[in-house]
C-alpha positions in Angstrom: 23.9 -130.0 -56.5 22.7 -131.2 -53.5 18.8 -130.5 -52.7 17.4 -128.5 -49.5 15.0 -130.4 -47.9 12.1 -128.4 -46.2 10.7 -130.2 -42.9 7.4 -128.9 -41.3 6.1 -128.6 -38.0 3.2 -131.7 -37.8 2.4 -130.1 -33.7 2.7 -127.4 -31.7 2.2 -127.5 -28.2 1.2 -124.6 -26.2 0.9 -124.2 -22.8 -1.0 -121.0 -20.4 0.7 -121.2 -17.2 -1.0 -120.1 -14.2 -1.4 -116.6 -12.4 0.6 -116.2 -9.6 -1.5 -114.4 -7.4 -2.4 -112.6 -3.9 0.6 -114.0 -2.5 1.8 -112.7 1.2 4.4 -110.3 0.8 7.4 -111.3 2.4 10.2 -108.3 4.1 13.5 -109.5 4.3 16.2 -107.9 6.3 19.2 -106.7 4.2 22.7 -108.3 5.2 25.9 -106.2 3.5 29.0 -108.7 3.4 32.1 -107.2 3.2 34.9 -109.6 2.3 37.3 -111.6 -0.3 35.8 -113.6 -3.6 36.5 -117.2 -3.2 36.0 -118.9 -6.9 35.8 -122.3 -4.9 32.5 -121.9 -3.4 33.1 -122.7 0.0 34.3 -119.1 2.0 34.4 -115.8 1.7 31.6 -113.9 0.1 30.2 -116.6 -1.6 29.8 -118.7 1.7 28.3 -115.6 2.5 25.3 -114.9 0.5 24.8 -118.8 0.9 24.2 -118.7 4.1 22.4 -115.6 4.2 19.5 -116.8 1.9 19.3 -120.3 3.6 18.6 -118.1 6.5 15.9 -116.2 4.5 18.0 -112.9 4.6 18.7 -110.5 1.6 22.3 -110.6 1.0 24.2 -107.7 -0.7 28.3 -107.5 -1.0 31.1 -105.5 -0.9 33.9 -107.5 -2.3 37.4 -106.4 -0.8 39.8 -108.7 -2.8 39.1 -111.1 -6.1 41.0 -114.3 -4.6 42.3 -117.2 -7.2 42.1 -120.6 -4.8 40.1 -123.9 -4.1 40.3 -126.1 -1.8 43.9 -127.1 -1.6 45.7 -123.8 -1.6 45.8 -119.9 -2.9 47.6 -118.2 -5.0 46.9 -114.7 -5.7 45.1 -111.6 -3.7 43.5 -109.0 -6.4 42.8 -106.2 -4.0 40.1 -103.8 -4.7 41.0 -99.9 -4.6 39.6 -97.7 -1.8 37.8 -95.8 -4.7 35.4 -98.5 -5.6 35.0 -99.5 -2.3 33.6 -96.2 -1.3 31.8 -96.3 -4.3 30.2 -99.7 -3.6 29.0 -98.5 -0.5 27.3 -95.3 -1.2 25.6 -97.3 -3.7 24.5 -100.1 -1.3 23.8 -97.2 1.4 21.3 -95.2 -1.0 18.9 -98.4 -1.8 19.1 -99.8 1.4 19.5 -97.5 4.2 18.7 -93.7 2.9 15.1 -92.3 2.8 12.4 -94.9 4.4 13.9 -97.8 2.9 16.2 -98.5 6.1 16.1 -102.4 5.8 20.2 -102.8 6.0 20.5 -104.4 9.9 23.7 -105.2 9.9 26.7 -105.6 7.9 29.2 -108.8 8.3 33.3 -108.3 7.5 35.2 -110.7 6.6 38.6 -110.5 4.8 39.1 -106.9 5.2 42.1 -105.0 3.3 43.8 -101.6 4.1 41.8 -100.0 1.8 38.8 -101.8 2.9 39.1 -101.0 6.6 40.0 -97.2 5.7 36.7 -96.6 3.9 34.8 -98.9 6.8 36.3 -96.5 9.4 35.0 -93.0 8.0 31.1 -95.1 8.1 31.5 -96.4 11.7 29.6 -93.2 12.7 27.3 -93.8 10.0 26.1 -97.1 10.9 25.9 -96.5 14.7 23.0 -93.4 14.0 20.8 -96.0 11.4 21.5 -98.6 13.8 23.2 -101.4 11.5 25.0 -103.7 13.4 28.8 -104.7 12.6 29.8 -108.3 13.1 33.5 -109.2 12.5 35.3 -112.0 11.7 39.1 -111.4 11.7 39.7 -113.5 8.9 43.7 -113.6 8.8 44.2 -117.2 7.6 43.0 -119.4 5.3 41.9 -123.1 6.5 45.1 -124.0 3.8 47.3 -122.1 6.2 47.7 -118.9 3.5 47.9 -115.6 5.1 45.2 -113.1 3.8 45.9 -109.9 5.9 49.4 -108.8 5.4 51.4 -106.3 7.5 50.7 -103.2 5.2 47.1 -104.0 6.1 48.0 -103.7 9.9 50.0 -100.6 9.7 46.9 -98.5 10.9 46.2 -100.9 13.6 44.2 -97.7 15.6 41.8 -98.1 12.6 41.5 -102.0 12.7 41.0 -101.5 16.3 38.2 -98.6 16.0 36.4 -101.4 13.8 36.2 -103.4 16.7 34.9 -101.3 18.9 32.3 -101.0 16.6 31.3 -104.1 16.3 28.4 -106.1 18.0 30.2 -109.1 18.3 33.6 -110.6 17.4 34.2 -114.0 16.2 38.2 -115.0 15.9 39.1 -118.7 16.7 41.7 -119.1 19.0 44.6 -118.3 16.5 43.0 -115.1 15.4 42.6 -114.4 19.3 45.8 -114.3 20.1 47.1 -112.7 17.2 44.3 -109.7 18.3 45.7 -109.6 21.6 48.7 -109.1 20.7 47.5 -106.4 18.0 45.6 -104.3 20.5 48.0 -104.6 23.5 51.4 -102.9 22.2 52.2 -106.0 20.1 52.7 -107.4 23.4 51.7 -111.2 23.2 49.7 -113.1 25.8 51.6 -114.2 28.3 49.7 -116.8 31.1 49.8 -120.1 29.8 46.3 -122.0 28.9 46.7 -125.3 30.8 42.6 -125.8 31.7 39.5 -124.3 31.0 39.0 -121.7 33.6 42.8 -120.6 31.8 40.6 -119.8 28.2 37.9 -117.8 30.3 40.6 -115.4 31.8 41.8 -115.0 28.7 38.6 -114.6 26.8 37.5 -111.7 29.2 41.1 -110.0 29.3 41.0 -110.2 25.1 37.5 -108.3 25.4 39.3 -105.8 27.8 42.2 -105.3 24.6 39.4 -105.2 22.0 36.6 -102.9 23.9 33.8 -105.3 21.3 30.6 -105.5 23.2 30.7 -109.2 22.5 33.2 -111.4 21.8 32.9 -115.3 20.8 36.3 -117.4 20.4 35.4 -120.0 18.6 36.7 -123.6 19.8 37.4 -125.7 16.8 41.1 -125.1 16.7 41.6 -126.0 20.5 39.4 -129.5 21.3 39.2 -130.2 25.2 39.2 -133.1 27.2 35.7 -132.8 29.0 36.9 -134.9 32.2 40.1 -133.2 32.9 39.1 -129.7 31.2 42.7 -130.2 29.3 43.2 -129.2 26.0 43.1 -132.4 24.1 46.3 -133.4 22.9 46.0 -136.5 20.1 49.5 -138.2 20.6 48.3 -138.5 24.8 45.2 -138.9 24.3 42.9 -142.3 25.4 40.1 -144.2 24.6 37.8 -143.0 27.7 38.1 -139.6 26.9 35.8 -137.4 25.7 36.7 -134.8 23.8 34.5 -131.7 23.4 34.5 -128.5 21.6 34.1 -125.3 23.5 32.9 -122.0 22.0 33.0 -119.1 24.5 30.2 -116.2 24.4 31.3 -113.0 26.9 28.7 -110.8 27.0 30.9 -107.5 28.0 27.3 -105.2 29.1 26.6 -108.3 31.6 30.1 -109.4 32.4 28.6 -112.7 31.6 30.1 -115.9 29.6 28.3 -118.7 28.4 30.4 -121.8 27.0 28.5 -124.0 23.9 29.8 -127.2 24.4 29.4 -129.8 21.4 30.9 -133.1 20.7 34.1 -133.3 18.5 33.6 -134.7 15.2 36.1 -135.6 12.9 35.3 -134.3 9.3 37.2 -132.8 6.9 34.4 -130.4 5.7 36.1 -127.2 7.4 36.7 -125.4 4.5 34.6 -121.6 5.4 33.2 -122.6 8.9 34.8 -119.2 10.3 32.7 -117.2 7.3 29.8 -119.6 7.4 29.3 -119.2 11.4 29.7 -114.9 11.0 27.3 -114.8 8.4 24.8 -116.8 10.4 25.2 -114.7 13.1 24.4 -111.3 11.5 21.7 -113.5 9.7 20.1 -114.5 12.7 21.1 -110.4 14.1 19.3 -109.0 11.4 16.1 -111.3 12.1 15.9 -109.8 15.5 17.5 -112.5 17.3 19.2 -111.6 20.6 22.9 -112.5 20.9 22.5 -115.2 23.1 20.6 -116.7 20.8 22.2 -115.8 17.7 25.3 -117.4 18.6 24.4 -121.4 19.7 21.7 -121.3 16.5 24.8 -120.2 14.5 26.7 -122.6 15.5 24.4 -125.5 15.2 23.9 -124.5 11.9 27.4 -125.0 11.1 27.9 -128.5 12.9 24.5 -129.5 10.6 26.6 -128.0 7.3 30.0 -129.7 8.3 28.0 -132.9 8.6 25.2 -133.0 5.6 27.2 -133.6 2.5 29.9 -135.3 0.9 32.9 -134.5 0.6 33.6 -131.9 -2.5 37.0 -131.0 -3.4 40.8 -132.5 -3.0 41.4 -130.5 -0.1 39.5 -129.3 3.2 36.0 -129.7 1.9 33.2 -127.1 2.0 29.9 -127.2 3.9 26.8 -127.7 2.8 25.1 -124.3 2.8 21.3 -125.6 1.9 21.3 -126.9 5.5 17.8 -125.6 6.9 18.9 -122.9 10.0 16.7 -124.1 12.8 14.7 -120.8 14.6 14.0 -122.0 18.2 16.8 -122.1 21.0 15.1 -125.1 22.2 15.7 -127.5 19.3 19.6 -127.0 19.6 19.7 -127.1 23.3 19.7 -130.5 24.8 16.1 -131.6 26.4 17.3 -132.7 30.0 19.0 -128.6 30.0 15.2 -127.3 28.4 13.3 -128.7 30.3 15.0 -127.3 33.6 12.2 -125.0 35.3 12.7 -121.9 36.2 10.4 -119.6 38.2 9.5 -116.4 36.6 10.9 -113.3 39.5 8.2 -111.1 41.0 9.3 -108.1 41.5 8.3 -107.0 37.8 4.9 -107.6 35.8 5.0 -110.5 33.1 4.4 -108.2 30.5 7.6 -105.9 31.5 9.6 -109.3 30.9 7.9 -109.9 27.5 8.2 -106.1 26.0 11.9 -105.7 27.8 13.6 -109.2 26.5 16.3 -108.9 24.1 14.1 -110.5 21.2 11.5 -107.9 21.5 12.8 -104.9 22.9 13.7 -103.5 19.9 10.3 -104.7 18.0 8.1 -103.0 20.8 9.7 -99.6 19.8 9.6 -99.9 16.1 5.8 -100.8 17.3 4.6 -98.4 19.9 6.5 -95.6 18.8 5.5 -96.6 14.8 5.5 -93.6 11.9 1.5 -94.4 11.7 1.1 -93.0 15.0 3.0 -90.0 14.2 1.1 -88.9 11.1 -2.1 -89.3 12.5 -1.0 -87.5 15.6 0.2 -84.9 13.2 -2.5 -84.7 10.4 -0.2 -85.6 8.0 -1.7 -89.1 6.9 -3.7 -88.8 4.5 -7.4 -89.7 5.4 -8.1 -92.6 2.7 -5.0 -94.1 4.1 -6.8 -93.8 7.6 -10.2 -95.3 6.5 -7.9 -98.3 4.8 -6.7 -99.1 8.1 -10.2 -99.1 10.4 -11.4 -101.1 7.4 -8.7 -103.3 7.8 -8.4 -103.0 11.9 -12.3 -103.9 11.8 -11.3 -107.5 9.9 -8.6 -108.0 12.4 -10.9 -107.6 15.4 -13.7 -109.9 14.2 -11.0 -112.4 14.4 -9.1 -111.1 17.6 -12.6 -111.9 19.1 -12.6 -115.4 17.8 -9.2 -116.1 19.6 -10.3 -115.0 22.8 -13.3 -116.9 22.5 -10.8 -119.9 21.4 -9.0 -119.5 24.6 -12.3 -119.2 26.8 -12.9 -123.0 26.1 -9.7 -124.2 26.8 -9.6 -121.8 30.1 -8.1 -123.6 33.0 -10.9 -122.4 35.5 -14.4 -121.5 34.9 -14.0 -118.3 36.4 -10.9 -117.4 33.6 -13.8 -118.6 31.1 -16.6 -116.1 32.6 -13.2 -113.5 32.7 -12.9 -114.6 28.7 -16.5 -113.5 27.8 -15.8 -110.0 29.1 -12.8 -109.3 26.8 -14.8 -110.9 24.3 -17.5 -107.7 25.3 -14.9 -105.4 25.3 -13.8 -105.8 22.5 -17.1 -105.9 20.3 -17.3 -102.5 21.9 -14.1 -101.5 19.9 -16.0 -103.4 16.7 -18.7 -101.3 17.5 -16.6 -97.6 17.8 -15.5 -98.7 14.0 -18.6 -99.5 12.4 -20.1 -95.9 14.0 -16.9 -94.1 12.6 -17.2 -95.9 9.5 -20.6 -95.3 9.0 -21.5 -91.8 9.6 -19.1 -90.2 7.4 -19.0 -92.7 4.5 -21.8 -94.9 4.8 -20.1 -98.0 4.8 -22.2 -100.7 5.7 -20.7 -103.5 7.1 -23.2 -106.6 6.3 -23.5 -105.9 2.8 -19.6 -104.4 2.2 -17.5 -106.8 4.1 -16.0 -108.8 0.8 -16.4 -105.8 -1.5 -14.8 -102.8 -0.3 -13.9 -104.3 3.1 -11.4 -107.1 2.1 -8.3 -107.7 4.2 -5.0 -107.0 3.2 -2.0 -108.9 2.7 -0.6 -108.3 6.6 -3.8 -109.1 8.2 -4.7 -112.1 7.0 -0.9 -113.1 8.2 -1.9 -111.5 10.7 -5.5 -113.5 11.4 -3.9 -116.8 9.7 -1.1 -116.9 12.7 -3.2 -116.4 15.4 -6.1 -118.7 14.4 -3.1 -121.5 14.2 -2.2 -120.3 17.7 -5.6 -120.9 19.0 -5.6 -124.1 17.5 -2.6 -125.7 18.6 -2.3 -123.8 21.9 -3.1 -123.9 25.4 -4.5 -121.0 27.5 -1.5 -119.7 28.1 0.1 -119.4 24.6 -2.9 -117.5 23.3 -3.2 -114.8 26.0 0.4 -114.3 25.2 -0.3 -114.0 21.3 -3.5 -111.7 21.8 -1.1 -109.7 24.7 0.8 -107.5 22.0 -2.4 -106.2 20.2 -4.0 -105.1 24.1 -1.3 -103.5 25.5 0.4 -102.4 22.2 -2.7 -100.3 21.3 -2.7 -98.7 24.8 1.0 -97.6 24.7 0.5 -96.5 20.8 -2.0 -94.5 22.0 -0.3 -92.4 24.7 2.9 -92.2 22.5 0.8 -90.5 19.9 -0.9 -88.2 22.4 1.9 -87.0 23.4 3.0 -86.2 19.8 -0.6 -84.5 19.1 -0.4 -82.2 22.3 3.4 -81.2 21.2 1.2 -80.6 17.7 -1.4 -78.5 19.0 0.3 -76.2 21.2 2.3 -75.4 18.5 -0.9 -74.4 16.9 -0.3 -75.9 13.7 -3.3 -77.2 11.9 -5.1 -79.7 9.6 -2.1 -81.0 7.7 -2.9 -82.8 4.7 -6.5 -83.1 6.1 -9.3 -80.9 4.7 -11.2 -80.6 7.4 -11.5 -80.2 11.1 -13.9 -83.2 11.2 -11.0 -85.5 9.9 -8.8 -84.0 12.5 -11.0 -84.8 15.2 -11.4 -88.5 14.0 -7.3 -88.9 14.2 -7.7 -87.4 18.0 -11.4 -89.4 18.7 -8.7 -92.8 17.4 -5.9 -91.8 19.7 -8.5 -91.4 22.8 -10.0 -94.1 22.7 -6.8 -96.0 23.5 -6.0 -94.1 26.3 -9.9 -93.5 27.3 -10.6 -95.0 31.1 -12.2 -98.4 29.4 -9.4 -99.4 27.5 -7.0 -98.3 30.3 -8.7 -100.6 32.6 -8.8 -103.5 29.6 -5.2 -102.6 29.8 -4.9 -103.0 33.6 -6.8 -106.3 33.7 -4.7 -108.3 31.0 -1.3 -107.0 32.6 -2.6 -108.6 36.1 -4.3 -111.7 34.1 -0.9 -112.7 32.6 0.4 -111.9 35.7 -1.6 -114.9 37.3 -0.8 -117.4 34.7 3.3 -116.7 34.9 4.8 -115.0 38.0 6.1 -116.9 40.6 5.5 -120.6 38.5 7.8 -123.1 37.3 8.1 -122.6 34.0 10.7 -124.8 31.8 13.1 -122.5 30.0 12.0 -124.1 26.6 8.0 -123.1 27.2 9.0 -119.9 28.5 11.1 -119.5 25.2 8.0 -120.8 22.9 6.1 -117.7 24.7 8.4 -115.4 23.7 8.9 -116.6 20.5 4.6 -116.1 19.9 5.1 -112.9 21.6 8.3 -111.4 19.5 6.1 -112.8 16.0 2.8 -111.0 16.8 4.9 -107.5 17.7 6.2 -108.3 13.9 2.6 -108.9 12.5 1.7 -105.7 14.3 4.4 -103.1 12.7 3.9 -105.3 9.3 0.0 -104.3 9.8 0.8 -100.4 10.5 3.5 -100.9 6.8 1.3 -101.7 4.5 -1.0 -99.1 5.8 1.6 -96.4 5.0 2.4 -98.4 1.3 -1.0 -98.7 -0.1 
């Protein structure tokens, strides 16, 4: 009988990890891919969500088709029914678009099914009044040459081509573009022959006339030009003093404009999901508030980096290597010689119109000016604890605002800017001063002995007060009046939007709201004047015709003039992220 033999424990370790604390809250955009499985990695949704979270986006799915291939070839297409689809949505809608939790931006297609593109139809209206985006990629083939989009999928080609209407921006290579010609134009193929390059433009802008997208991209990696003779390159003719050049082609259809990417070709055979890989990107770089004309080249550069990062995985067309870090600024992926062009800023508009009215912060500025804070206390119906939060907070921010601005007084190009500086710096201890009074009187808050007790900043302003100190330390003149610019003039048209609320409010003769008394109420309407008072109108005045000075009618190289808008387009963020948490604590 054999014995049991008892072993003890001689040491234990143990081990108290740390707290993870006060950490900045970050707020992701929400991506929704809808598109095939692909169990190898490399395309389809799984491409997707890669992509997405190397850009720093929140992806969700919708899968239209569980797809059994790799690298080498396919074999089956498990399609999912319209039921579940529907389903999947609705669910997807309800957390991320319903209610105040509207943080879906845009949703990316890819391999789409009949039943797929049938429920997608019935949303279009949908998504147009939340304002999500559609990107689509008309995924039809495989890089293995497999079909994924049959003719039973095509039979209600009105609603494939409703889709694209729909959709932002439309990414086929040139394969899928001619098969989409031919799709929306009576099955009637192209018929003018592409011999050179100004051949692909006519063709690009008659496609976007088929489609009716508001943007379309044909991608250039299945047609490879020779730069010299704008030729398409042809191996078998080809010789050793050519240079051959890949051409992706941007038509902006609300500016009749095209711009062509051009990049050098590069033999790889890491190809496998570039078409999903480049979408995804795009509505990645869509939902972060990029403009089109950005979206697109930092899409595809973050493609060429993920072709060219890796080795090769797989028997067949290798995937890409979705860790690649996306890069954020235009000017890293355009070539220096083309940045560093100057430009001259026109004059017949103020610098600031340019800043609030570019495509990178147009949208921002609403979400900012026009922000639910400003509506509740216009209308009484924030509540007044959630009020105090915020001057406690707003008084933080301004002790540092007037830091900055003394930060750009001693790197002032002229003394007299300098002697200009110490005025704003007057001006606004004079707002410092209106929040200690309000403060104060009613709840004797007392700023020398509270500030680090009950006055302790939140989460977004000390983002908010750790970006621009880095500004003012890194900057010249120039980029810190453009990173203080947002809070001035924001303030100012905050304040009239939510005037013109409060009047709407008061003829109606409704009354305190959620307040409990009138002296609440007439702090939300002492706030809202002082923004539009004559002082701060003038403050207003004066920056507008200061930044005025320092840009209009001056070279400026396109990549500083795009560093200024990138400061600009951050601090509207840090702004609407301050006026958030206000609403969440």
């Amino acid at each position: 009988m054999k014995q049991r033999v008892h072993l003890s424990v001689e040491m234990t370790e143990k081990f108290s990890l740390r707290d993870v604390e006060n950490q900045v809250l970050v707020k992701l955009p929400v991506v929704l891919s809808i598109a095939g499985s692909d169990p190898s990695g490399g395309a389809g949704i799984e491409a997707d969500l890669k992509t997405l979270t190397a850009h720093k986006v929140f992806g969700t799915t919708c899968i239209t088709a569980v797809i059994s291939q790799n690298t080498q070839q396919l074999l089956t297409i498990d399609r999912t029914s319209e039921s579940q689809i529907r389903n999947i949505l609705k669910l997807v809608f309800d957390d991320f678009v319903e209610g105040s939790n509207k943080t879906l931006k845009v949703i990316k297609t890819g391999m789409l099914s009949g039943e797929s593109i049938k429920v997608l139809v019935s949303h279009l209206d949908y998504l147009k009044s939340n304002g999500i985006k559609l990107v689509v990629d008309p995924v039809m083939v495989t890089t293995t040459g497999a079909s994924l989009i049959g003719e039973s999928d095509l039979q209600g080609e009105d609603r494939v081509a409703k889709v694209i209407r729909h959709a932002a921006i439309v990414t086929p290579n040139h394969v899928e573009a001619l098969a989409l010609y031919k799709m929306g134009n009576n099955g009637i193929a192209y018929q003018p022959k592409i011999e050179v390059f100004e051949d692909l433009l006519k063709f690009v802008k008659s496609l976007q006339r088929v489609l009716q997208c508001e943007n379309l991209l044909v991608k250039g990696g299945h047609m490879p030009w020779n730069k010299l003779s704008n030729t398409p390159y042809e191996p078998k003719n080809s010789t050793h003093n050519e240079q051959v050049v890949i051409r992706d082609i941007l038509y902006q259809s609300n500016l009749d404009k095209i711009t062509v990417y051009e990049s050098s070709f590069k033999k790889t055979e890491n190809t496998h999901g570039t078409g999903c890989t480049l979408s995804s990107s795009i509505a990645a770089n869509l939902a972060k508030g990029f403009p089109i004309e950005e979206a697109v080249p930092l899409s595809i550069d973050f493609v060429h980096k993920s072709m060219g990062s890796m080795e090769k995985l797989g028997y067949g067309n290798g995937p890409l290597n979705h860790i690649t870090e996306p890069e954020t600024n235009i000017a890293t992926v355009i070539k220096e010689e083309e940045q560093n062009a100057e430009i001259t800023m026109k004059t017949d508009f103020s610098a600031l119109e340019y800043f609030k009215t570019h495509p990178k912060v147009a949208d921002k500025w609403k979400r900012y000016v026009q922000h639910p804070f400003l509506s509740q206390v216009a209308t009484n119906s924030l509540e007044y604890d959630k009020f105090l939060y915020f001057l406690k907070q707003d008084y933080y921010y301004l002790v540092n605002y007037a830091q900055i601005q003394c930060l750009a007084a001693a790197v002032a190009p002229t003394y007299q800017i300098t002697f200009l500086e110490s005025s704003i710096v007057k001006e606004i201890v004079q707002e410092i001063e209106k929040h200690k009074e309000k403060l104060s009187q009613k709840y004797n808050v007392d700023y020398d002995k509270d500030t680090g007790s009950t006055i302790r900043p939140g989460r977004a302003c000390i983002a908010y007060c750790n970006y621009l100190l880095g500004i003012g330390k890194k900057e010249d003149y120039l980029g810190i009046k453009t990173a203080v610019a947002p809070c001035l003039f924001g303030y100012h048209e905050a304040g009239l939007f939510a005037k013109s609320i409060r009047e709407e409010y008061e003829r109606k003769g409704l009354g305190l709201g959620v307040l409990t008394s009138a002296e609440d109420s007439d702090a939300y309407a002492s706030w809202i004047e002082d923004y539009i008072s004559e002082w701060y109108t003038a403050a207003y005045n004066n920056g507008s015709d200061a930044l005025d000075l320092q840009l209009k009618g001056k070279p400026i190289t396109k990549s500083r003039l795009n560093e200024l808008i990138n400061i600009f387009a951050t601090v509207t963020d840090l702004e609407i992220a301050f006026w958030d948490e206000v609403l969440e604590v």
